[in-house]
N, C-alpha and C positions, 0 to 999 in steps of 0.2 A: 248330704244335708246342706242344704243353702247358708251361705254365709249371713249373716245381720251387719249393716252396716251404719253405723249413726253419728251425723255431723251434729259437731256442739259448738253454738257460738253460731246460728245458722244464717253468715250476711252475703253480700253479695256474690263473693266467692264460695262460700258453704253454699249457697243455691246453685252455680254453677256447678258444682259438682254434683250438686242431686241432679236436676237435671241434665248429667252426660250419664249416671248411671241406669237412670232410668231410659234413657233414649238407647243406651247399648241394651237393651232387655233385662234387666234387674224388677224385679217385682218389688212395686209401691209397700207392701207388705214386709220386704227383705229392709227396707229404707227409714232409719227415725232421725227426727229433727230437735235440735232443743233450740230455743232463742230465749234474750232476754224479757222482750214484752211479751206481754197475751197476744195480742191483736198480730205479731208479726209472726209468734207460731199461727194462730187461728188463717194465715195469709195462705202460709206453707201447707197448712192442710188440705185445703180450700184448691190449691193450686196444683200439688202433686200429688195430691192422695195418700200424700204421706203422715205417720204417725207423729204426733208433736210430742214429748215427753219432757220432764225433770231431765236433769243434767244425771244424777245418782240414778234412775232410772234406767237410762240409757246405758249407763257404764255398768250396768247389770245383766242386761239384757242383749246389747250389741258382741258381737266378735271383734271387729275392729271399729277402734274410735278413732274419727278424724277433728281432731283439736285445732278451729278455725279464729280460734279468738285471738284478741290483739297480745304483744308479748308481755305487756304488764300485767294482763290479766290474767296470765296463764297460772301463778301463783294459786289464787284463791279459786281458781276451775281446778289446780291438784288436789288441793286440800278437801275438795267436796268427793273428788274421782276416787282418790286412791283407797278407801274403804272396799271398795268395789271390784276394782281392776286384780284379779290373778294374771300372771305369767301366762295363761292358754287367751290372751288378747294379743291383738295386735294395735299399737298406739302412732295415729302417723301425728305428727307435730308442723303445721306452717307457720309457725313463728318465725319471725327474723333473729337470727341471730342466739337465739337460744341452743345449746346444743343440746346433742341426745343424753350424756350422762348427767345433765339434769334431770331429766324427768325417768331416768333410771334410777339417781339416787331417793326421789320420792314415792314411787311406785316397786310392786311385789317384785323381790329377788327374781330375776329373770324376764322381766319382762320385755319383749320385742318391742323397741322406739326405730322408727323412721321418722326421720326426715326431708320434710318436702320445701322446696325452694317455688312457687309458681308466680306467675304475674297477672295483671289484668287482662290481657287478653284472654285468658280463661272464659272470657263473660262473653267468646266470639265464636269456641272453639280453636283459637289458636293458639293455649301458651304454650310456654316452653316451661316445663317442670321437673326440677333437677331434684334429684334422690340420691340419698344418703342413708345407707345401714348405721345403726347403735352397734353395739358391743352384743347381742344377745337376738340381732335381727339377721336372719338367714334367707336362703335365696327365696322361699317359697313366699315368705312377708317379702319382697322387692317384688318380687312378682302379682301379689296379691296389690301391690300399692299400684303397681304401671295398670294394671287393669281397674284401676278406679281414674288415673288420671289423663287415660291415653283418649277417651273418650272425647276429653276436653284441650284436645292439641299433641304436642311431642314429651317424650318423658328422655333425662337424660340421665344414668347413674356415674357420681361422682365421688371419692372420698369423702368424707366428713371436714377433711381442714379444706378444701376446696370451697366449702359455701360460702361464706363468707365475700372470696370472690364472684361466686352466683350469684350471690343477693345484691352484690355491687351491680355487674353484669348486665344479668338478667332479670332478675326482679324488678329492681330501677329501671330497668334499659327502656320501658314505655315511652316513660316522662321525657329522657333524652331527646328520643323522634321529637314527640308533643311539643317539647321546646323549641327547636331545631323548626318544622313546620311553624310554628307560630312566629319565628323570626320571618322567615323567608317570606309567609304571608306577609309581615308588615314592611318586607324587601320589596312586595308587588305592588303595594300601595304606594312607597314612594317614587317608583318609577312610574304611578300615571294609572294603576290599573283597580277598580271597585274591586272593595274586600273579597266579596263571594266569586266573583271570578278569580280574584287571583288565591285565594282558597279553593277552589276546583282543581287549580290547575295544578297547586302543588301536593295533596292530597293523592292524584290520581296516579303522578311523577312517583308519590312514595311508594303507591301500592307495586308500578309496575318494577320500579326498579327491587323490590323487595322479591317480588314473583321472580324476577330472574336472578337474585342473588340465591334462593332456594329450586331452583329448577333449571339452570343452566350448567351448576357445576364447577363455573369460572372462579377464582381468583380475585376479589372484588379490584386490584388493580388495575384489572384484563379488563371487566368490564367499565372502569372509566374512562381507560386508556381509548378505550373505542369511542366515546365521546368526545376524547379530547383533541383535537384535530390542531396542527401546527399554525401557531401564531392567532387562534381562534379566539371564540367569548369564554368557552369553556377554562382555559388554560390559563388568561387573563383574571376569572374567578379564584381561579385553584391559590394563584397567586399570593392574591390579598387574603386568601385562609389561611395560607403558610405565613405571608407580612405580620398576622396578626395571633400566630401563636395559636388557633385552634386546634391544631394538633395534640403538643401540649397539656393545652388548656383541658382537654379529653382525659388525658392519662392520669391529669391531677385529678380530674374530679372522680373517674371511679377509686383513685386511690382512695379519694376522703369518703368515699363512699363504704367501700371494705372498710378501713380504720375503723367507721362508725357502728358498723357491724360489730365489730371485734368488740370494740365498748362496751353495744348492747348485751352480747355476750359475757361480759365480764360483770354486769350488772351495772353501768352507768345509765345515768337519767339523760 
């Protein structure tokens, strides 16, 4: 018998994952949605062929539910769930920073929580989405989860005190580049060069050096080292990186990144 699967909370990332399931062969049928407006389930329906339902509906009906909503919200999406949810579900949770014996202590005695760590490139086919078992989640729920998220990029299984760091990591880690690109663009402008060119060029700089830190195999040292040629321009940049502490400056920030995690976790605003 086909499994049911139904994303609640259906936003940009809830859509990415419908459609990776549906693109790996899952039947429109096998697939429900719930969102908050009308108009954006009537979108989803419209667009995938998929069923739009009630939140309580869904959690009635689905075998596993994938809880896409933001982490303050996830409180009052329990309290409508847990009527519904027996222990023969499976619950994945993307919340940041929320852990699993949360939503074990408000959900039926035994009930399998995963959690999932992903980022935006989800919305490319590329993320990286890191998984974590609950206390009551066994290999056959990790497996059931990599195949709803592999469709949508790489999946990585990690402890549960590990996330935190992921979500530092790798969930953040988009924004990083984004920022990092958006200096460098405005590095190209002031050496002389119009925006969209000097945005092509570092863009393109990102993709390839990313393609070979994923398909060479190297050591990302090795592969600077090969750019960096003695007494060169390269080496003379590296320079003013290290003068000015971005090294550092890196370590701090996922640290305060994790910390904030932990927060969240702990229930700070």
């Amino acid at each position: 018998m086909s499994q049911r699967v139904a994303v609640l909370g259906t936003g940009k990332i809830g859509e990415a994952l419908v459609s990776g399931l549906l693109r790996a062969g899952k039947p429109a049928s096998d697939v429900l949605v719930t969102a908050r407006r009308p108009e954006r389930a009537a979108e989803l329906r419209e667009r995938y062929g998929v069923e739009a339902v009630g939140n309580a509906e869904a959690a009635k009906a689905a075998d596993t539910l994938i809880l896409t909503v933001k982490p303050q919200d996830m409180g009052t999406l329990l309290e409508e769930l847990a009527p519904y949810v027996g222990a023969d579900r499976l619950v994945i949770s993307g919340a940041a920073g929320v852990p699993t014996a949360w939503f074990e202590e408000r959900l039926a005695p035994g009930t399998p929580v995963v959690r999932v760590m992903t980022n935006t490139p989800v919305l490319v086919d590329e993320a990286m989405s890191v998984i974590s078992a609950g206390s009551h989640a066994g290999e056959e729920h990790l497996l059931r989860t990599e195949e709803i998220f592999k469709p949508v990029g790489k999946t990585l299984r990690v402890p549960e005190s590990q996330q935190d760091a992921a979500t530092a990591l790798s969930g953040s880690g988009p924004a990083y580049f984004y920022f990092l690109v958006e200096a460098m663009t405005d590095a190209g402008i002031l050496l002389g060069l119009p925006r969209a060119v000097a945005a092509d060029m570092i863009v393109q700089a990102a993709v390839g050096a990313s393609v070979m830190l994923r398909d060479s195999g190297e050591h990302p040292v090795k592969l600077r080292e090969a750019v960096t040629s003695p007494a060169g321009t390269t080496i003379a940049a590296i320079r003013e990186l290290e003068n000015h502490g971005v090294r550092a400056a890196l370590l701090s920030a996922l640290e305060a990144a994790r910390n904030r995690s932990q927060e969240l976790a702990s229930g700070g605003k």
